[in-house]
C-alpha positions in Angstrom: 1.1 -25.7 -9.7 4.1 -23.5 -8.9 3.3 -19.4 -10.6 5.8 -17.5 -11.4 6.0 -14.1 -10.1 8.1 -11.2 -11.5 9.0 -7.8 -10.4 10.0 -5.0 -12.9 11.5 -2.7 -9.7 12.6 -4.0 -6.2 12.3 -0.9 -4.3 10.7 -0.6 -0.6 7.6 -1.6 -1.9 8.5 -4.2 -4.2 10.9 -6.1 -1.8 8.3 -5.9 1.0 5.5 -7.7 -1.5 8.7 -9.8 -2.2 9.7 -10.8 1.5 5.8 -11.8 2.1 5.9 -14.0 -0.8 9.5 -15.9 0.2 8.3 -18.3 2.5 5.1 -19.8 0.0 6.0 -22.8 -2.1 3.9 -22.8 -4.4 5.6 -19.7 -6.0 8.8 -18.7 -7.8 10.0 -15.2 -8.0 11.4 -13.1 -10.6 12.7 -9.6 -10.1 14.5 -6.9 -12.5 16.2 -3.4 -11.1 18.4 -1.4 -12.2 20.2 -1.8 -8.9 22.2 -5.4 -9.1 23.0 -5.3 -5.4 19.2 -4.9 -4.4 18.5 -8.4 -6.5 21.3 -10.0 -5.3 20.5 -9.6 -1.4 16.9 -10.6 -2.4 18.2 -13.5 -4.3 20.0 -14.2 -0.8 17.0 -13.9 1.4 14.2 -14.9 -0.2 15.4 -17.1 -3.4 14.6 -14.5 -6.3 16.0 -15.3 -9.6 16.9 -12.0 -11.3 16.7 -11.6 -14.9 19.2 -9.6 -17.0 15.7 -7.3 -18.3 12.1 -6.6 -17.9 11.8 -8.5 -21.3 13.1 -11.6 -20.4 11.5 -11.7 -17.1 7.9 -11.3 -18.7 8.6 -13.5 -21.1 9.1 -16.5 -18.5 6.3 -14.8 -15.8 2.4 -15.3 -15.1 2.2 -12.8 -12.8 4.1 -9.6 -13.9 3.8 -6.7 -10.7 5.0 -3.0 -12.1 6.8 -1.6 -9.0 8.6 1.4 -10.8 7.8 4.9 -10.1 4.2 6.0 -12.0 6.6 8.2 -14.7 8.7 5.3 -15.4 5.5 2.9 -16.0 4.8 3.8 -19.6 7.9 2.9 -21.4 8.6 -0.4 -19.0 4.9 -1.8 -20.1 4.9 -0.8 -23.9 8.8 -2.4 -23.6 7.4 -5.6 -22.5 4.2 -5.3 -24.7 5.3 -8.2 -26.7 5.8 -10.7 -24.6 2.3 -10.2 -22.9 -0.3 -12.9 -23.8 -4.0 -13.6 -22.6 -2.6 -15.9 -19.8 -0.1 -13.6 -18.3 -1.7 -10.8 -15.8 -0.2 -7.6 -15.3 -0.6 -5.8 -11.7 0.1 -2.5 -11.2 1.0 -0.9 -8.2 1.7 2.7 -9.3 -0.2 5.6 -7.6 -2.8 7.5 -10.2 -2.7 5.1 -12.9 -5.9 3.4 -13.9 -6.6 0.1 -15.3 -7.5 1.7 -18.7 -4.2 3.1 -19.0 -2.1 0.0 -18.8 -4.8 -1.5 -21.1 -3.8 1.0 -23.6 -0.2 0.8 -22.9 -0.5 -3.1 -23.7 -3.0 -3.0 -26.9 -5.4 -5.3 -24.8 -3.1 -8.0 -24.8 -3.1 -9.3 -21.0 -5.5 -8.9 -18.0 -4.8 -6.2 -15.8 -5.3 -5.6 -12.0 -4.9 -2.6 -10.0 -3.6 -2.4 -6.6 -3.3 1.0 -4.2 -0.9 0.0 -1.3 0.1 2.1 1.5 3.9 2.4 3.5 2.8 0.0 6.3 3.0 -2.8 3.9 7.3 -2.6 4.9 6.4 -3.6 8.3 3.5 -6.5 7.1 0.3 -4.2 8.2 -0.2 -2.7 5.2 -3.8 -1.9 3.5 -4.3 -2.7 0.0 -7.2 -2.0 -2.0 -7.2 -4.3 -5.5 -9.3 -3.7 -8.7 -10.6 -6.9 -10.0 -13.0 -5.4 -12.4 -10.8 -6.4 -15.8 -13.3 -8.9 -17.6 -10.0 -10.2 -19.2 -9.0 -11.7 -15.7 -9.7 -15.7 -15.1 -11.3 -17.2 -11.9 -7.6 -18.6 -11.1 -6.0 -15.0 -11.3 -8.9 -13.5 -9.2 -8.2 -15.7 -6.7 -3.9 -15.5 -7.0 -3.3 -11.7 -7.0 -5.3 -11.0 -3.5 -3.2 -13.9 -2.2 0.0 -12.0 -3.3 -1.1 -9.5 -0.9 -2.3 -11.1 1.9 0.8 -12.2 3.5 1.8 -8.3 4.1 -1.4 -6.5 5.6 -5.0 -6.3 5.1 -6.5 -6.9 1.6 -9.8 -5.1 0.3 -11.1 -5.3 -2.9 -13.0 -2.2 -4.5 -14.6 -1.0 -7.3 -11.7 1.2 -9.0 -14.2 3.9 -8.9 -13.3 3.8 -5.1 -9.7 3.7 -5.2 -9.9 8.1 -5.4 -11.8 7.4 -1.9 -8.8 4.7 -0.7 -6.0 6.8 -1.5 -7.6 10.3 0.1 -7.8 8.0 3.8 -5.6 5.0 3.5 -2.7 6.1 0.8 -2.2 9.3 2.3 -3.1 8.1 5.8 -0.1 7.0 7.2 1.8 11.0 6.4 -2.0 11.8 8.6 -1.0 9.7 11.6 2.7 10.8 11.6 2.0 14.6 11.5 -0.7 13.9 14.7 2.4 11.7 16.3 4.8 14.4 15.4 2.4 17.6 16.9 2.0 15.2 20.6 6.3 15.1 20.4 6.2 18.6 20.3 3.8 19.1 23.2 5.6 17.0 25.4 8.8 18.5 24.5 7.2 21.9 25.4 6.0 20.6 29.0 9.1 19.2 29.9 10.1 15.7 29.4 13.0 14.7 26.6 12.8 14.2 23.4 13.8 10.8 23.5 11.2 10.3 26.1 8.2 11.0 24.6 9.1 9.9 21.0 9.1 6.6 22.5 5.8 6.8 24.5 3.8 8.3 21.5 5.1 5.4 20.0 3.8 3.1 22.2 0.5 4.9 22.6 -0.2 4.7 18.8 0.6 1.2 18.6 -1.1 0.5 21.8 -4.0 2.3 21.0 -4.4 1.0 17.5 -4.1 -2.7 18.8 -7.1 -1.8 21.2 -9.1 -0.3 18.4 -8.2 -3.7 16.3 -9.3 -6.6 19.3 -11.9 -4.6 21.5 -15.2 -5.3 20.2 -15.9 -1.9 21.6 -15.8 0.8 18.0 -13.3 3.9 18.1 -15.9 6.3 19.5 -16.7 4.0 23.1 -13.2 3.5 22.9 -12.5 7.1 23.0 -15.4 7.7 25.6 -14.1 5.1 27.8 -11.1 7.7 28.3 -13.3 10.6 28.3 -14.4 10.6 32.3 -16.8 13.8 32.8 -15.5 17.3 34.0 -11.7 15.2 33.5 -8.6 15.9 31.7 -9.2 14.1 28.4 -12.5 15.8 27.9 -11.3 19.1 28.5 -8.7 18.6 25.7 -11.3 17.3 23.5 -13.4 20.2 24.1 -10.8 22.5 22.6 -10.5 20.1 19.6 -14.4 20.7 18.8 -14.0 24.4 19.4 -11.0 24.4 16.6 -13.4 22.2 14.4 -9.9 19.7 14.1 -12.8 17.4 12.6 -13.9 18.9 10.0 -10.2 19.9 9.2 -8.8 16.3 9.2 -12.1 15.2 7.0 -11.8 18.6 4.6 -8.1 17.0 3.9 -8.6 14.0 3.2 -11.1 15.3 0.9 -7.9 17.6 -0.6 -5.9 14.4 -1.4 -8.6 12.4 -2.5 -9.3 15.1 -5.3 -5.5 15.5 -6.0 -5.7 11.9 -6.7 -8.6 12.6 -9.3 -6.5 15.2 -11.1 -3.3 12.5 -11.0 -5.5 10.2 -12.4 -6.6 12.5 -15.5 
C-alpha cells in the first residue's frame, strides 16, 4: 500500500530525505515551505505534490517529518494539532527536542519518533540515530520510518536516552573532521605546496582513508599501526600528538557538545 509522506520544511535536510525517497514506489510525497521555488524544483525532480499549508498536508499524510528549524517547531506542531490522529506518526528531525515535547505539543494525539541526523545525509552517507521508544507507534510504523532513512546513510536505532551521546560524536562530528581537514591544509600550505594542491589531497586522503576504515576487516587502530613503521615518520608525528594529549582533547570535546546538548534539551 502506497504511504504518504509529508514534509513541513524542504531545506538541505529535508530535500536530501526527499531525494532518497524519489525513486521508491511504494511512496507519495508531500512537502510544505515557505519557499515556492524550492517545492516546485522538487516537484520536478522527484514528483512531490506541494500543499498550499502544513494543515492541509497533515491532513492527507501518514507520515508527517518536521524539518523546520527547532524554534519554529512549536507553533508548526500545535498548528497542525488537529489534524493528527492515532494512525498518523509524527517524526521529528529537530536538534534538542525530545519525544515528550512533541507529545505535549500534540495533546497525545499521534505517535511520535525521534530522529538525530547529521550533514552527510546531503551526500547519501549520513548517520541517523531514530527513537522508537513511543508505545503509541504500531509494528507497521516501526518498520516504515527506519526505511525512510535508509536510502541516505546508515540507520541506528537508540534508546533516546543515547541520542545526548549521538549528537556529542556523530551530530557534531562532521564540524570535528573538517577542523582536523582544515589544520592538515594549513600545514601543507606552510611547507610549501598550493593551496589548491593540498585541499584536494586531504580530500582524497579523508575519503580514502575512511573507505579503508569501512572494508578492511582490520579496526582503526591496526589500521593506523599499519602506517606507523618504527623509528619512521608517522610515528614521530604521533609521538607529538600523545605529548599534546590531542586525545584526551578531542574526547574532553565531544564530552563539551554532548553536555550542550543536555542543556538544549532542558
Amino acid at each position: 500500500m502506497t504511504k504518504k509522506i509529508g514534509f513541513i520544511g524542504v531545506g538541505n535536510m529535508g530535500s536530501a530525505i526527499i531525494k532518497g525517497l524519489a525513486s521508491r514506489d511504494d511512496v507519495e510525497i508531500h512537502g510544505v515551505d515557505l519557499h515556492g521555488v524550492a517545492l516546485a524544483k522538487l516537484g520536478k525532480e522527484c514528483g512531490l505534490v506541494a500543499q498550499d499549508s502544513a494543515k492541509d498536508l497533515a491532513k492527507v499524510c501518514d507520515y508527517i517529518v518536521i524539518a523546520v528549524k527547532p524554534q519554529h517547531a512549536e507553533p508548526v506542531v500545535k498548528d497542525i494539532s488537529r489534524e493528527l490522529t492515532a494512525d498518523k506518526c509524527l517524526i521529528s528531525i529537530c536538534a534538542g527536542l525530545t519525544t515528550a515535547h512533541f507529545k505535549e505539543w500534540t495533546k497525545h494525539q499521534s505517535p511520535v519518533v525521534r530522529v538525530m541526523p547529521n550533514t552527510p545525509a546531503l551526500v547519501n552517507e549520513g548517520v541517523f540515530a531514530i527513537s522508537l521508544e513511543d508505545s503509541d507507534l504500531t509494528d507497521d510504523m516501526k518498520e516504515t520510518v527506519p526505511s525512510i532513512f535508509e536510502g541516505i546513510g546508515q540507520v541506528h536505532i537508540l534508546a533516546e536516552k543515547q541520542f545526548d551521546a549521538f549528537t556529542g560524536v556523530i551530530g557534531s562530528g562532521p564540524a570535528y573532521v573538517y577542523y582536523f581537514m582544515e589544520s592538515m591544509i594549513e600545514a601543507g600550505v606552510a611547507l610549501g605546496l598550493t593551496r589548491q594542491q593540498v585541499t584536494e589531497m586531504v580530500k582524497g586522503l579523508f575519503l580514502g582513508s575512511s573507505k579503508l576504515a569501512s572494508e578492511s576487516e582490520f579496526s582503526v587502530t591496526q589500521l593506523r599501526e599499519m602506517v606507523s613503521s618504527p623509528g619512521g615518520t608517522t610515528i614521530r608525528a604521533l609521538m607529538h600528538f600523545d605529548r599534546q594529549a590531542v586525545k584526551g582533547d578531542i574526547i574532553d570535546a565531544v564530552f563539551e557538545s554532548y553536555k550542550r546538548s543536555i542543556e538544549l534539551g532542558k
